[in-house]
C-alpha angles and dihedrals in degrees: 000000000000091000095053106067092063092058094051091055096152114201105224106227120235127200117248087236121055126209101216127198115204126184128175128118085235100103082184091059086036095055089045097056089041092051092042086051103047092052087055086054080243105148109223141192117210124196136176106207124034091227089067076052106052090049091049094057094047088057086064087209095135126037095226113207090195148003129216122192143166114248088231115065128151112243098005117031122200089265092053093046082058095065097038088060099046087051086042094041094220098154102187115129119271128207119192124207130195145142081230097099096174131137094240102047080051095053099038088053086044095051091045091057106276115149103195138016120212108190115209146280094046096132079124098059097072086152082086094081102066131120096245094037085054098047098061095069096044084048087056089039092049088050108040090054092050100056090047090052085050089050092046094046084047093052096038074056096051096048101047085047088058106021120096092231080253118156083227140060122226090257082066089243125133117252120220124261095232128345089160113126108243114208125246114252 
C-alpha cells in the first residue's frame, strides 16, 4: 500500500492559454502584467481594488488558472484574500507580490496557501509571464493541494473510524456539519 501512490503520480494539465487575475493599486504593475500577458496570448483580468476581485470570483464567469495580487491592498490585504479563498474553496493558485521582502510576510503567504512570492520591482522581468515561468507555481500549487486533500481525507478516515457518531466532541464542544472542501465542477 505505501509503494503504490508514487507510481500513480498524475501531471495536471494546463491550457496553453491562462486566464490571469491581477489586483494592485499600482495601474503601472497592472498594465505590465496586462502587456506581459498579453504577449504570452495569457487572457487577464486587471483590477484595482480586491473588493472588484472578490466579486468577480463569486460570479464564477472565468475559470482563473491563477491570481496574482500586492500584499498591500485597502480594505482587504493578500493575507486576507488568502483566507477569503480557502472559506470560499476557490483553489485556484495564488502568487503574491510585494516590495516587503521579508522572511515573515513569506512565510505568512506561504503558510495561507501562496504558492509563490515575486518581490518588486520586477516590471523588468517580463519572462514571468511565460508559459513555463507561470506554471511552476500552479505545479506547486497542484501539488501541494493535493497532498493536503489526501491528509484531510486520511484524517476524516481516522476519526470516523474512531469517533462515536456523537454531535459533540469529548471536550463538550459542537462539531461542525461539514468543513470539508468541496471541489469546484
Amino acid at each position: 500500500m505505501a509503494g503504490s501512490s508514487s507510481s500513480s503520480i498524475e501531471m495536471p494539465k494546463f491550457p496553453s492559454n491562462l486566464n490571469v487575475l491581477a489586483i494592485d493599486t499600482d495601474l503601472k504593475v497592472l498594465k505590465f502584467i496586462e502587456k506581459s500577458c498579453n504577449e504570452n496570448s495569457h487572457q487577464v483580468k486587471i483590477c484595482s481594488e480586491s473588493s472588484s476581485a472578490v466579486d468577480l470570483l463569486l460570479k464564477k464567469e472565468i475559470d482563473f488558472h491563477l491570481i496574482i495580487m500586492e500584499l498591500h491592498m485597502p480594505i482587504m490585504d493578500g493575507f486576507g484574500f488568502l483566507r477569503f479563498l480557502k472559506k470560499e474553496v476557490i483553489d485556484v493558485p495564488f502568487i503574491m507580490m510585494s516590495e516587503d521582502d521579508t522572511d515573515l510576510s513569506h512565510k505568512k503567504a506561504f503558510k495561507l496557501g501562496a504558492c509563490d512570492y515575486w518581490v518588486k520591482p520586477f516590471l523588468e522581468y517580463a519572462f514571468l509571464f511565460e508559459r513555463k515561468h507561470l506554471c511552476s507555481p500552479m505545479m506547486r500549487h497542484h501539488f501541494h493541494f493535493r497532498r493536503i486533500r489526501k491528509i484531510d481525507s486520511l484524517e476524516d478516515d481516522e476519526i470516523s473510524d474512531t469517533s462515536y457518531n456523537s454531535e459533540f466532541s469529548s471536550e463538550g464542544e459542537a462539531e461542525a456539519d461539514d468543513d470539508t472542501p468541496h471541489e469546484k465542477e
